[in-house]
C-alpha positions, 0 to 999 in steps of 0.5 A: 980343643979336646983339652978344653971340653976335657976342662969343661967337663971336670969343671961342671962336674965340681959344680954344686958340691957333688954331695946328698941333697941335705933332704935325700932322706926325709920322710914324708908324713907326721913325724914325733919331736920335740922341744925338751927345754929352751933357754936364753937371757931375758935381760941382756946387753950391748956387747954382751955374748949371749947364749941360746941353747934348744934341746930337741928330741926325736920322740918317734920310734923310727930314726929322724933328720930333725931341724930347729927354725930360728926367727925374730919377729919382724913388722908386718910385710917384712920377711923374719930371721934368724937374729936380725930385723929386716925393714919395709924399705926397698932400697936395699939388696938386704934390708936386714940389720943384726940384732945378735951378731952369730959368734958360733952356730950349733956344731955341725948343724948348718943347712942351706937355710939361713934360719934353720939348724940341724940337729943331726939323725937322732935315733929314736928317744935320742934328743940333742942340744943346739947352741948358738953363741950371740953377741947383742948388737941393737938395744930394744925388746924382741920376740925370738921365736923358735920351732922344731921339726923333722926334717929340712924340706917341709915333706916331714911334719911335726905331729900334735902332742908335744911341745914344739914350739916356743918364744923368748921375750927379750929386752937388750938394755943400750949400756954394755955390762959393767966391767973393769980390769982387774989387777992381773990385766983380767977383765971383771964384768959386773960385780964380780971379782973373778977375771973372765976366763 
C-alpha cells in the first residue's frame, strides 16, 4: 500500500510540467513595444511556402516578455486564429479549417496560446524578428491581422505612440506556382532556371 501512495505522489507531483508559469513576470501597467516592420506575400499560391516575418521592439527603459497575437479575420460569431478559418456550424469539436498550414513557428516562441508567439525578454531598445514559415492551403482572399504586446496575460498593456499593430491583405490564387524539373532532378519554379535549393 505504501508503494502506491509513494507512486501517487511522484505522479502528481510530474503533473502540469513543474515549470514557471510562462507570465510569472509580466508587469502590470502600460508598457512601450512595437512593431518595427512587418512583411508577408500579398499574392501567393496553393502549395506555395510562405514566409511571415514581424520585428517587435521593446521600446521601454525597463527589460519586457513581449508577445505577438496572430489572427485571420473570421465571419461574424466566429472565434478568429492564427492561420485558419472557423465556421458558424456547430457540429463540429473544431469548426476551424487551415488556411496556411504552420511548417515552423518563431523559434523558441511557443506559448500556451494558440495564436500568440514570444519574442522572448528583450532588453530595453532590444528588438527581435519573429518568423513563421506557411504553406498556403485554401485559395481565396484574407485579412491577417497582427498585434504586439507585453507580455502573455493581459496584466501588461501596450502604451499609445507607437505602431503596433498591423494587417495584411492576402490573396491565395487556386493554381500552384509554376514548376518543372530541371535537368539535374532540381525543381525550377516559375521562370527561373535556378533548381531550388
Amino acid at each position: 500500500m505504501r508503494r502506491v501512495i509513494v507512486l501517487a505522489v511522484v505522479l502528481a507531483a510530474g503533473c502540469g510540467g513543474g515549470g514557471a508559469r510562462q507570465d510569472a513576470d509580466e508587469p502590470s501597467g502600460d508598457f512601450k513595444v512595437e512593431v518595427v516592420s512587418a512583411s508577408f506575400p500579398r499574392t501567393q499560391h496553393i502549395a506555395q511556402t510562405v514566409q511571415l516575418r514581424v520585428r517587435v521592439r521593446n521600446a521601454d527603459t525597463r527589460a519586457l516578455p513581449v508577445a505577438v497575437t496572430v489572427e485571420t479575420a473570421a465571419p461574424a460569431g466566429v472565434a478568429p486564429s492564427a492561420f485558419g478559418q472557423g465556421s458558424s456550424g456547430g457540429d463540429q469539436a473544431d469548426s476551424t479549417r487551415p488556411i496556411w498550414v504552420l511548417d515552423r513557428g518563431p523559434r523558441r516562441g511557443d506559448t500556451a496560446a494558440v495564436n500568440t508567439w514570444s519574442a522572448g525578454p528583450l532588453r530595453p531598445g532590444q528588438s527581435r524578428v519573429l518568423t513563421w514559415r506557411l504553406v498556403a492551403a485554401k485559395a481565396g482572399t484574407y485579412t491577417v491581422a497582427y498585434r504586439v504586446s507585453p507580455g502573455l496575460a493581459g496584466r501588461a498593456k501596450a502604451a499609445a505612440g507607437g505602431r503596433t499593430e498591423g494587417r495584411f491583405r492576402v490573396t491565395i490564387d487556386d493554381e500552384p506556382v509554376p514548376a518543372r524539373v530541371g535537368d539535374d532532378g532540381g525543381v525550377i519554379r516559375g521562370g527561373s532556371d535556378r533548381p531550388d535549393s
